[in-house]
Structure formats: C-alpha cells, structure tokens
DSSP file (Angstrom, degrees, kcal/mol; ACC not computed):
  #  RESIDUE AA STRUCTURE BP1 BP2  ACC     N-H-->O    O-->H-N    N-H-->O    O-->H-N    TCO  KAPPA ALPHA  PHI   PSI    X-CA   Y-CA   Z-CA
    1    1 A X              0   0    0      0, 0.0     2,-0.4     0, 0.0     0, 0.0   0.000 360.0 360.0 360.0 125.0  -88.2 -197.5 -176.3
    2    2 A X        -     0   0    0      1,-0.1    65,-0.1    65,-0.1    64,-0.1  -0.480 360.0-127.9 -69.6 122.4  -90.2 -200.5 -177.8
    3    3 A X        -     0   0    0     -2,-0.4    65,-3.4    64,-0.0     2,-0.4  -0.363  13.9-153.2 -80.6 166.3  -93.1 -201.3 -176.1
    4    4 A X  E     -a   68   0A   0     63,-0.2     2,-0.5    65,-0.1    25,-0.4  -0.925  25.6-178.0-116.7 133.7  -93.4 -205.0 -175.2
    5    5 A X  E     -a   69   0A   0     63,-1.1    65,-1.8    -2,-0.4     2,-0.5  -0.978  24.1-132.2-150.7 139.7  -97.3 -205.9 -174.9
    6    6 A X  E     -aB  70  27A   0     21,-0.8    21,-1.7    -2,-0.5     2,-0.5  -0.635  16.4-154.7 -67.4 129.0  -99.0 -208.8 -174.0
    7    7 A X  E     -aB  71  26A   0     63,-2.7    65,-1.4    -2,-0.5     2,-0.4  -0.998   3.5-165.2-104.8 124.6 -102.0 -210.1 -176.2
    8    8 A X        +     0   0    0     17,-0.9     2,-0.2    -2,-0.5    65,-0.2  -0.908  15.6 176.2 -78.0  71.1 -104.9 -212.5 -174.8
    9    9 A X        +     0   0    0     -2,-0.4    65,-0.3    63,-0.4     2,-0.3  -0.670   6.9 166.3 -84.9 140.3 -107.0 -214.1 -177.7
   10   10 A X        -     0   0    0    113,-0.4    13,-0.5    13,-0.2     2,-0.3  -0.703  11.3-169.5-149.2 175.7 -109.9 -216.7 -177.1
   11   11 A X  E     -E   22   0B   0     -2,-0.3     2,-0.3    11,-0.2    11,-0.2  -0.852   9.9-174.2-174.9 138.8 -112.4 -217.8 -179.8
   12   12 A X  E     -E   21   0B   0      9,-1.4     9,-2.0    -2,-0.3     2,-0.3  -0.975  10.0-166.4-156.6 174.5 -115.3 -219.7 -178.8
   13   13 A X  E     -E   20   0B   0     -2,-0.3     2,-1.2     7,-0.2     7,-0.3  -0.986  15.6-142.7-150.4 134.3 -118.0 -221.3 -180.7
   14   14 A X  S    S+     0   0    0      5,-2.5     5,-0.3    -2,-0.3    -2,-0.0  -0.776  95.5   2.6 -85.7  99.0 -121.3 -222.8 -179.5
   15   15 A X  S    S-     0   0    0     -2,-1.2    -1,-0.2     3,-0.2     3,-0.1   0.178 110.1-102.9 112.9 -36.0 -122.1 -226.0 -181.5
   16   16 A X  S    S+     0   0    0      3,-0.2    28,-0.2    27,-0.2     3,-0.1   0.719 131.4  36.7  59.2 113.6 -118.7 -225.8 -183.5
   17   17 A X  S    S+     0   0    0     26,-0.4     2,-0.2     1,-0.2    27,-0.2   0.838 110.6  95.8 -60.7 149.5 -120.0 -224.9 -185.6
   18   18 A X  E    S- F   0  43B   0     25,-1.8    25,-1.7    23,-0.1    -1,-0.2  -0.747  87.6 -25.0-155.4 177.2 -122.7 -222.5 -183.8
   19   19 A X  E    S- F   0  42B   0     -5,-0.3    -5,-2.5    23,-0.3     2,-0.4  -0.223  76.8-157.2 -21.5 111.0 -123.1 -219.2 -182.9
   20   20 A X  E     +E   13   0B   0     21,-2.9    20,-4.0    -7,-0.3     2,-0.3  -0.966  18.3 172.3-144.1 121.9 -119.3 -217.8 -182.6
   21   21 A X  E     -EF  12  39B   0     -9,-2.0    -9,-1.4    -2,-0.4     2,-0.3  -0.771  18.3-143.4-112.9 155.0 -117.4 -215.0 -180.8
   22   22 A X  E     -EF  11  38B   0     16,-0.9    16,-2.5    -2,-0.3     2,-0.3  -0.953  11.9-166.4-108.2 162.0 -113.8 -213.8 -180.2
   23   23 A X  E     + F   0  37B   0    -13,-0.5   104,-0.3    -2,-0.3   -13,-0.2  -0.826   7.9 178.3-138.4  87.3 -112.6 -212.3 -177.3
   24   24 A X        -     0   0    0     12,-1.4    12,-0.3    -2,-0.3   -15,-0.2  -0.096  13.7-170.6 -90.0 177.7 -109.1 -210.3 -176.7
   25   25 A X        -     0   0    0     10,-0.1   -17,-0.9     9,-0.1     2,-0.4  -0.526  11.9-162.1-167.9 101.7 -107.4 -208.4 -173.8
   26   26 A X  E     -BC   7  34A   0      8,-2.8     7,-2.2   -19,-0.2     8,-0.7  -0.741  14.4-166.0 -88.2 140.3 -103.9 -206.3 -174.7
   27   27 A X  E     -BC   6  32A   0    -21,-1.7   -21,-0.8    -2,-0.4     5,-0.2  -0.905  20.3-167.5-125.9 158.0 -101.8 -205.4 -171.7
   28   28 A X  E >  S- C   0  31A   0      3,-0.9     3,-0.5    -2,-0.4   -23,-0.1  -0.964  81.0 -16.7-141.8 108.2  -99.2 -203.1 -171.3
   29   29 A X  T 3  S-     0   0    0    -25,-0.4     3,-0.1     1,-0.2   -24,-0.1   0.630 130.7 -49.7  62.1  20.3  -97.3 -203.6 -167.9
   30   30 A X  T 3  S+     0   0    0      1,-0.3     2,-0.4   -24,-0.0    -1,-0.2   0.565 117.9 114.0  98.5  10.6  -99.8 -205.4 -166.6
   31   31 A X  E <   -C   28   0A   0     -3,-0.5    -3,-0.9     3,-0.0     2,-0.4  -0.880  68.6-120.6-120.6 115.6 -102.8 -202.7 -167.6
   32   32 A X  E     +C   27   0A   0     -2,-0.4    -5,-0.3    -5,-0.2     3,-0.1  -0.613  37.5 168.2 -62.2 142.6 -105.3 -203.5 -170.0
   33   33 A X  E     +     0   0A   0     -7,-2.2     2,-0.3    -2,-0.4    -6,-0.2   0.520  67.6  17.2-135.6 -17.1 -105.0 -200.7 -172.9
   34   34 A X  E     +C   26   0A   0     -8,-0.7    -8,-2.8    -3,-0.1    -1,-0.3  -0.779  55.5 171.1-176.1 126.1 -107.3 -202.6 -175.1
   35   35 A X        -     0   0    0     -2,-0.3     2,-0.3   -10,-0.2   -10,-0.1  -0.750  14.0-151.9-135.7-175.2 -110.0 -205.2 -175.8
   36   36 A X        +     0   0    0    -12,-0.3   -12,-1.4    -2,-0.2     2,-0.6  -0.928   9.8 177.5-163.7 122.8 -112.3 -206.6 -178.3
   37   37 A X  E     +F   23   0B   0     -2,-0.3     2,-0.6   -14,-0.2   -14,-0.2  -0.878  28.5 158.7-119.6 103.8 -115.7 -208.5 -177.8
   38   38 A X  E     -F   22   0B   0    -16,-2.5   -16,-0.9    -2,-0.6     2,-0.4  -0.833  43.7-128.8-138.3 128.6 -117.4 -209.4 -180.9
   39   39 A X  E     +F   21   0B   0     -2,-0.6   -18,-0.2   -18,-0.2    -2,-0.0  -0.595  21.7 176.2 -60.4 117.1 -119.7 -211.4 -182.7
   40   40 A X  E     -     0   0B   0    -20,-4.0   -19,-0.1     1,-0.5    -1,-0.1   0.165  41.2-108.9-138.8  33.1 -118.5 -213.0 -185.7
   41   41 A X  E     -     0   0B   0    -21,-0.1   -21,-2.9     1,-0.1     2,-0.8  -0.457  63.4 -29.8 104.6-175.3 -121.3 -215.2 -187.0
   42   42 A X  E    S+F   19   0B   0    -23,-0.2   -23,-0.3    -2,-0.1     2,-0.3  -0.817  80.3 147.6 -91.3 113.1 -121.8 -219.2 -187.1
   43   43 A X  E     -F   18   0B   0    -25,-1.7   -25,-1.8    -2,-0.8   -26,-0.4  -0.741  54.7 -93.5-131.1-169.2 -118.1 -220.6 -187.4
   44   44 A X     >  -     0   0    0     -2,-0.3     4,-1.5   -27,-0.2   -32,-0.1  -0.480  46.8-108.0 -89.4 179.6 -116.1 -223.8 -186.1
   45   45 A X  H  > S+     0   0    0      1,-0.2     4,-0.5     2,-0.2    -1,-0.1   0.906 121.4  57.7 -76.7 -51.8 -114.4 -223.1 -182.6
   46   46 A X  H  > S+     0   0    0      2,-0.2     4,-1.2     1,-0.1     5,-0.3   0.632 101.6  56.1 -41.0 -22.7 -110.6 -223.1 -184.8
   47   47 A X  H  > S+     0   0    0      1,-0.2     4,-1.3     2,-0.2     5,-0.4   0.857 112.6  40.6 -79.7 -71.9 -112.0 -220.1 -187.2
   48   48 A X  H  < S+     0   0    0     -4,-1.5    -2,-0.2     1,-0.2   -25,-0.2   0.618 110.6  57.0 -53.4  -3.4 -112.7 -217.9 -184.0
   49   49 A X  H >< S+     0   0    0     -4,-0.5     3,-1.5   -38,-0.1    -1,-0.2   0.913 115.8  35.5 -76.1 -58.1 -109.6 -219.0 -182.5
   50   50 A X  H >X S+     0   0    0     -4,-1.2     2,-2.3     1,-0.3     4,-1.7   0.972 113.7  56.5 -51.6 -82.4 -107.8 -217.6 -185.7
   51   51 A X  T 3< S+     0   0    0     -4,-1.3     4,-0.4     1,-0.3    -1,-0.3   0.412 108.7  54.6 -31.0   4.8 -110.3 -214.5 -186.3
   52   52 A X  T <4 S+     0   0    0     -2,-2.3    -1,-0.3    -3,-1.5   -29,-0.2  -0.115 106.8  41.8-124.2  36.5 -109.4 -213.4 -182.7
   53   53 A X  T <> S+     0   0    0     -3,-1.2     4,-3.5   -44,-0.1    -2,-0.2  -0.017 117.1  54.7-134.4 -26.6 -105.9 -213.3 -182.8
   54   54 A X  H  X S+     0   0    0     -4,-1.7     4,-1.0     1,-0.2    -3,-0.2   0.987 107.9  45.8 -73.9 -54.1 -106.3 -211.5 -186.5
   55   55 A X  H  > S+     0   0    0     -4,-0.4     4,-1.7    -5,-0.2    -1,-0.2   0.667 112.9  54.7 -81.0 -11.6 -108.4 -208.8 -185.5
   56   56 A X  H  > S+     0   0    0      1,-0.2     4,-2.5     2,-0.1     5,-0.5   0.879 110.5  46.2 -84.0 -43.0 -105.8 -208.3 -182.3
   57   57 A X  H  X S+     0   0    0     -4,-3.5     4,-1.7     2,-0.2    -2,-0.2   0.873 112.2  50.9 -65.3 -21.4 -102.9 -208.0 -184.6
   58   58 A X  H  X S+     0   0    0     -4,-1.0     4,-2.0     2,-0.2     5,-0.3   0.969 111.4  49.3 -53.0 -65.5 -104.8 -205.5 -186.9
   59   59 A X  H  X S+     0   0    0     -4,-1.7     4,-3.3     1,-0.3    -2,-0.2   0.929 111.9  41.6 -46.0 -54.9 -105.5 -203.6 -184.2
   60   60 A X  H  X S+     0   0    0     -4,-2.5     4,-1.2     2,-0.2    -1,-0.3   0.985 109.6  63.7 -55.6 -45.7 -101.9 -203.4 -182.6
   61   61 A X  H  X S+     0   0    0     -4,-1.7     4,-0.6    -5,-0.5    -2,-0.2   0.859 110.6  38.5 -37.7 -72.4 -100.7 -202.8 -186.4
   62   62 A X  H  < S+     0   0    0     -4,-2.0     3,-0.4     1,-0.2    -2,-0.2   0.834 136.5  18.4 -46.1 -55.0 -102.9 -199.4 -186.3
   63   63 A X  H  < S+     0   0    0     -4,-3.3    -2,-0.2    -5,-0.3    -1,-0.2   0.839 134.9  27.5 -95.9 -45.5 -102.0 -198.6 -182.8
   64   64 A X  H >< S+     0   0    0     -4,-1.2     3,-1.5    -5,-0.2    -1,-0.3  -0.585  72.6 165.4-176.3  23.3  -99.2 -200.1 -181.5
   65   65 A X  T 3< S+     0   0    0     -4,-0.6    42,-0.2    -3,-0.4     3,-0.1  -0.424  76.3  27.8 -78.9 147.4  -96.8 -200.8 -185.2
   66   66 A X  T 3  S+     0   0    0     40,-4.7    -1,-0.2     1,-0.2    42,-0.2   0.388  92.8 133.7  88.4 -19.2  -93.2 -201.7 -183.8
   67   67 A X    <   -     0   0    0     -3,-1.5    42,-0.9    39,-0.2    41,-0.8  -0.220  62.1-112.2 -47.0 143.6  -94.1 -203.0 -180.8
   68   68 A X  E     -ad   4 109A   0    -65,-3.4   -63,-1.1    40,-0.2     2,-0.3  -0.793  37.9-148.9 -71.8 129.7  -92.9 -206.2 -179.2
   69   69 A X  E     -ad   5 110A   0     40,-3.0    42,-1.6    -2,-0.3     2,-0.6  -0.865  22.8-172.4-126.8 109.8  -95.6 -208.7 -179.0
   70   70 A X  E     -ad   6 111A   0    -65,-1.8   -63,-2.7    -2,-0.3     2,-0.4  -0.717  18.8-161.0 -55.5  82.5  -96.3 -211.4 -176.6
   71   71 A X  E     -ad   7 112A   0     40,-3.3    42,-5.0    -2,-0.6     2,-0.6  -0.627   6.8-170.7 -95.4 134.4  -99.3 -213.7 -178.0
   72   72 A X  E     + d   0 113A   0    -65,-1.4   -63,-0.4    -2,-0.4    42,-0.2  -0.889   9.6 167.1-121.4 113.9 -101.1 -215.8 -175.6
   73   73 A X  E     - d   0 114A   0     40,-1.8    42,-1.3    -2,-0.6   -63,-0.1  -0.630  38.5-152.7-128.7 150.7 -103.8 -218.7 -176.4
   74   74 A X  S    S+     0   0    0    -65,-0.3     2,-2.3    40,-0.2    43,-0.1   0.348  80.9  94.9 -94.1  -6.3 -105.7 -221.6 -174.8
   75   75 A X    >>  -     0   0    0      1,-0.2     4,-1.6    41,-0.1     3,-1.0  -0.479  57.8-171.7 -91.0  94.5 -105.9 -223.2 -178.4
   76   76 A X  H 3> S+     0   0    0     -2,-2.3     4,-1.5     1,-0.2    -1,-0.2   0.841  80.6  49.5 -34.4 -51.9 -102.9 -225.6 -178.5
   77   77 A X  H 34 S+     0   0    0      1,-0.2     4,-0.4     2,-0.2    -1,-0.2   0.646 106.9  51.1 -68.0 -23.6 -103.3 -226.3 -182.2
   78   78 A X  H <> S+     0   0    0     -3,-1.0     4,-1.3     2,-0.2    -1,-0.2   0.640 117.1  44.0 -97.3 -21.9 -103.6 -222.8 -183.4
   79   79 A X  H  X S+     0   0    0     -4,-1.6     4,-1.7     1,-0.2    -2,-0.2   0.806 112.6  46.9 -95.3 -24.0 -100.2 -222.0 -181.3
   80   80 A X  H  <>S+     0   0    0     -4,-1.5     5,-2.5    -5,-0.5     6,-1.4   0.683 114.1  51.5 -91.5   0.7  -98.2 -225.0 -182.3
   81   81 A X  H >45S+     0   0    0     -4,-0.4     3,-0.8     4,-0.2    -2,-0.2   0.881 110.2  53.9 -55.0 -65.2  -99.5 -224.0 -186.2
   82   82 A X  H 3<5S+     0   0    0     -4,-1.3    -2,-0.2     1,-0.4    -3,-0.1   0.723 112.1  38.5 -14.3 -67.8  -98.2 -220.5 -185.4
   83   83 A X  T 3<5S-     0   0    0     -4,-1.7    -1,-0.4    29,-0.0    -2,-0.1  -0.091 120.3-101.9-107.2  22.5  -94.7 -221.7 -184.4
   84   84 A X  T < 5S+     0   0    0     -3,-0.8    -3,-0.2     2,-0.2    -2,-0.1   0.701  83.9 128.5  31.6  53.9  -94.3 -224.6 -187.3
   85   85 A X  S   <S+     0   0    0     -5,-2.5    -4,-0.2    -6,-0.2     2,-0.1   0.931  76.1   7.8 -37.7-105.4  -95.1 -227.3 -185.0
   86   86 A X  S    S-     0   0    0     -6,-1.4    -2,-0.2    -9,-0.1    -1,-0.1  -0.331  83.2-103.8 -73.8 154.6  -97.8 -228.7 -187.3
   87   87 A X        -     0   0    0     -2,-0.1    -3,-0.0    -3,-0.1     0, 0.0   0.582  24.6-123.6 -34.9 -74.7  -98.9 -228.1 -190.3
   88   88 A X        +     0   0    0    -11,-0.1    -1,-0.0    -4,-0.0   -10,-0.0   0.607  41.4 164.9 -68.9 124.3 -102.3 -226.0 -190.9
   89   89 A X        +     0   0    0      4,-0.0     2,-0.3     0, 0.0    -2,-0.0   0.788  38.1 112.8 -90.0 -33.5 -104.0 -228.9 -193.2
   90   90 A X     >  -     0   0    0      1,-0.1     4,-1.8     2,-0.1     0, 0.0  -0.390  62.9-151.4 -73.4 125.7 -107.7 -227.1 -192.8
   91   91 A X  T >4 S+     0   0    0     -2,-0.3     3,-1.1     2,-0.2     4,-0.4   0.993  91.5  45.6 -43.4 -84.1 -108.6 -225.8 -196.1
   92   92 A X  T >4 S+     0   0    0      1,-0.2     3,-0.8     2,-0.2     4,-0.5   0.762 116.2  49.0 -14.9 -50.4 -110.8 -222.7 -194.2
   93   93 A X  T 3>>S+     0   0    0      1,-0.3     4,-2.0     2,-0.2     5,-0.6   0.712  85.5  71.7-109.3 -11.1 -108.4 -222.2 -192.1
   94   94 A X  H <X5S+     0   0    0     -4,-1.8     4,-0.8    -3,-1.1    -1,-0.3   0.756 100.5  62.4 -69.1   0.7 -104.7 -221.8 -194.0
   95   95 A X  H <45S+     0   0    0     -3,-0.8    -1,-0.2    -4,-0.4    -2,-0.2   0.931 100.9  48.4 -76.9 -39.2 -106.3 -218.3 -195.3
   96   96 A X  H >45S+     0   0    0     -4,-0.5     3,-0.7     2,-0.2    -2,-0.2   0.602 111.3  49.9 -11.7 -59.7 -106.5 -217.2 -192.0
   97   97 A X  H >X5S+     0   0    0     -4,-2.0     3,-2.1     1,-0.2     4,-1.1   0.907 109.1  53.3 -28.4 -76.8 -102.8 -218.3 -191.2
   98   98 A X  T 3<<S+     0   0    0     -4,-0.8     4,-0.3    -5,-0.6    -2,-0.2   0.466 105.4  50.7 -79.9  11.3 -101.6 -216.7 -194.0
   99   99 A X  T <4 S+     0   0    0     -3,-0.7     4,-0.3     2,-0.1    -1,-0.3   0.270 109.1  49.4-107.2  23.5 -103.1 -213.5 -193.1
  100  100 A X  T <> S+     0   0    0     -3,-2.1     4,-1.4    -4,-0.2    -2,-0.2   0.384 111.6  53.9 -88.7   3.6 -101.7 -213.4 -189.4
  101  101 A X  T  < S+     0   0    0     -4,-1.1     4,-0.2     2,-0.2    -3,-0.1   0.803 101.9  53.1-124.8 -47.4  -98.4 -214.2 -191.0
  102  102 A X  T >4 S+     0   0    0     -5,-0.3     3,-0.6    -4,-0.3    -2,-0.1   0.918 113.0  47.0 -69.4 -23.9  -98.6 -211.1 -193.5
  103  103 A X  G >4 S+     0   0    0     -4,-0.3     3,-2.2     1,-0.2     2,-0.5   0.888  91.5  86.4 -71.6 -30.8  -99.3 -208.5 -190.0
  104  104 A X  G 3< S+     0   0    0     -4,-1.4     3,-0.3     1,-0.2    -1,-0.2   0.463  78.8  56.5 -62.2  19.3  -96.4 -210.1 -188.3
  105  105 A X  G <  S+     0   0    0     -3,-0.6    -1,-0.2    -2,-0.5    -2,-0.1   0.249  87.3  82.0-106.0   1.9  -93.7 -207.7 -189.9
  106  106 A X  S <  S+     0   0    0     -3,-2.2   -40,-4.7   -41,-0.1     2,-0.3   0.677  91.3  50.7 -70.6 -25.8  -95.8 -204.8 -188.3
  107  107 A X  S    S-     0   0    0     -3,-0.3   -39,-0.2    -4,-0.3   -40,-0.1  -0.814  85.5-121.4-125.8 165.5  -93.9 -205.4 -184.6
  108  108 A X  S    S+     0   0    0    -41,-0.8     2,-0.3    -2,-0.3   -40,-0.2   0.769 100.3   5.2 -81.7 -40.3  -90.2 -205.6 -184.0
  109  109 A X  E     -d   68   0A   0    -42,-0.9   -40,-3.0     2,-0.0     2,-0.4  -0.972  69.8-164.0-147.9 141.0  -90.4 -209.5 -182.2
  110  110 A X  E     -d   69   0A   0     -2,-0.3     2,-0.3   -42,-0.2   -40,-0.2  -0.999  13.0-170.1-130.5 123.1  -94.1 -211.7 -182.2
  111  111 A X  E     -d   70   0A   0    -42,-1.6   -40,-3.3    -2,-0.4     2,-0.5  -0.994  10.6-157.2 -96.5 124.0  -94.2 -214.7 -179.7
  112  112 A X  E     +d   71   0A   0     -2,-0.3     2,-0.3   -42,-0.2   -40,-0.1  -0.984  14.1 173.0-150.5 123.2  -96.6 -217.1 -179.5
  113  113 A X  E     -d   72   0A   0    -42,-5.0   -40,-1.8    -2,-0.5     2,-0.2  -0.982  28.0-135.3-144.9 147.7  -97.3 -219.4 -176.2
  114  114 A X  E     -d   73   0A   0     -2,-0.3     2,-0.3   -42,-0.2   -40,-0.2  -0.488  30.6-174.0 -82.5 163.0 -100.0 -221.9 -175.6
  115  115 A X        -     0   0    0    -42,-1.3     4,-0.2    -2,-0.2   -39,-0.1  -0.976  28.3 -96.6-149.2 116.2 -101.5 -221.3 -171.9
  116  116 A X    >   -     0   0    0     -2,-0.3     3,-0.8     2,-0.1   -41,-0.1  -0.186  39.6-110.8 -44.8 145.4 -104.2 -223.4 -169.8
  117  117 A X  G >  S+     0   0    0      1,-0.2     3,-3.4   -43,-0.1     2,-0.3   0.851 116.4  62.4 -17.4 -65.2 -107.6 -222.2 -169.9
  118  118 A X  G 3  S+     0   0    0      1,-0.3    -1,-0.2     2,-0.2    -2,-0.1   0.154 103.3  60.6 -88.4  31.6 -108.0 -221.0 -166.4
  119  119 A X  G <  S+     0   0    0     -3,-0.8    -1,-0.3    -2,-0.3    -2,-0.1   0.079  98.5  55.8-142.8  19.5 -104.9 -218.3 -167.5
  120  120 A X  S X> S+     0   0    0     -3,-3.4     3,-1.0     2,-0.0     4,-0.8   0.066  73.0 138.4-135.6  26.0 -106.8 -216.8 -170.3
  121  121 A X  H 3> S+     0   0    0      1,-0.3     4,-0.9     2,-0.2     3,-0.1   0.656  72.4  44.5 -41.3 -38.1 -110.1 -215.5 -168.2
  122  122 A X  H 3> S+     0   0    0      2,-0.2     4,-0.9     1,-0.2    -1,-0.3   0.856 104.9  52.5 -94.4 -14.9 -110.4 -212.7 -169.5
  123  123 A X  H <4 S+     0   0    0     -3,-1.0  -113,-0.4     2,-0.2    -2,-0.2   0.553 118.2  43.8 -28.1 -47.9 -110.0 -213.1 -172.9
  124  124 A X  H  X S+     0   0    0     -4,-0.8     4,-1.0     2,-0.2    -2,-0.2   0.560 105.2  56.7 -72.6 -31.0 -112.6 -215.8 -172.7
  125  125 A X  H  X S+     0   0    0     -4,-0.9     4,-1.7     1,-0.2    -2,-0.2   0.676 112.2  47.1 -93.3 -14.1 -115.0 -214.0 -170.4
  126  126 A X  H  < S+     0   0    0     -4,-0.9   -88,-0.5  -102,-0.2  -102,-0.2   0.458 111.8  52.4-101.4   4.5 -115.0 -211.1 -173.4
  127  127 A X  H  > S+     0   0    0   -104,-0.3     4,-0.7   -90,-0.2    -2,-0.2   0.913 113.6  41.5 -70.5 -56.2 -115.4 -213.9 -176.1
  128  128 A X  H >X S+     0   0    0     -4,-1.0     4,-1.2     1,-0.3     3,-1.1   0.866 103.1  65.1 -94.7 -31.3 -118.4 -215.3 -174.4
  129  129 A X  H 3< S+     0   0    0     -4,-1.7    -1,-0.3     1,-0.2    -3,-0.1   0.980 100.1  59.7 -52.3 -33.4 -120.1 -211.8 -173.4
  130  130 A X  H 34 S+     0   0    0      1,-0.2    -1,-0.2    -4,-0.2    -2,-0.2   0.924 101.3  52.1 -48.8 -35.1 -120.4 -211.5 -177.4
  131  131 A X  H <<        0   0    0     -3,-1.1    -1,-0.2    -4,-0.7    -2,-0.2   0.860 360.0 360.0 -52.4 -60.1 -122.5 -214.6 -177.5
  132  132 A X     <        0   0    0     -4,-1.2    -1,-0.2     0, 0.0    -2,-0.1   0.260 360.0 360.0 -50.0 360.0 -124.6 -213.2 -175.0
C-alpha cells in the first residue's frame, strides 16, 4: 500500500530580505511523523518558501520514496509556479524550481495546493522558532 502523506511548508523571512527560516510539518493520517525547523541564513521571503518545500521533498525522497504526496503552502505564487500557473521569472529562484521538479519522480503522485495562513500553523510556528 502507498502511503499518501501530507506535507506543510512555510518560509519566512524578516526584512525580505532578513534573517530567514523554513518551517515543515509531514503527516501521515493525521500524525505528525516528521518536521524541520531551520535556519537558513539572510534570504528574500520566496527563497525560504522554496528551500522549505526542497528540504521536505529530500527528506520524504530518503524516507518515504514512492509515497503519495500532498503539498500544502500559504505562498500563492510559489504554488501556482508549481502547477504552471505562472511562470518562475526570478532569476534566484528558477534554480530552486528546477530542483523540486528533479525530486518529484521520487513519489508515485505530488499535489500542490495553496491554503490561507491561519491553515498552515504549524508549519509556520516551526519556521519562526528557527528565527528565534
């Protein structure tokens, strides 16, 4: 049976660019099985959006290859990029792009849906602890 797992990713950035974290949360039935709170330097708020969603598909690659993945974001631009809404234009950022794109063959189906804020809390609240 393929597991089906939810993903959380947040990026935030003080000062855009400032001081910059990402923040994950993986579920499995509803369970957290795995997260990631990290410091990742001074970047724009769009870098950590992207660097948080890369280091959660790494991770599921090592753990979790073959899974079904469910990706969930507050960053509108980074999900409608994702799904070839828009473009990616940002010079910085189309490397980034193009290396979530080379992990998606890692899981059996990737989804990717944009979500209001106040429905990525945790994701966010382990972005911001990095900052701290």
């Amino acid at each position: 049976m393929v597991n089906k797992l939810q993903v959380f990713t947040d990026g935030a950035s003080k000062g855009n660019p400032g001081k910059a974290s990402i923040g994950v949360s993986v579920l499995d039935a509803g369970q957290e099985i795995e997260s990631i709170s990290k410091f990742i330097g001074t970047q724009t708020n769009n870098f950590a959006e992207y660097t948080a969603l890369i280091e959660a598909l790494k991770l599921l690659a090592e753990k979790y290859s073959g899974s079904e993945i469910e990706v969930f974001a507050d960053s509108e631009l980074m999900i409608k990029q994702l799904n070839g809404v828009y473009k990616v234009k940002n010079a910085n950022i189309k490397p980034l792009y193009e290396a979530i794109r080379k992990l998606l063959p890692s899981f059996s189906a990737v989804s990717f849906t944009h979500v209001r804020r106040e429905f990525n809390k945790r994701a966010d609240e382990l972005a911001n602890l990095a900052l701290m």
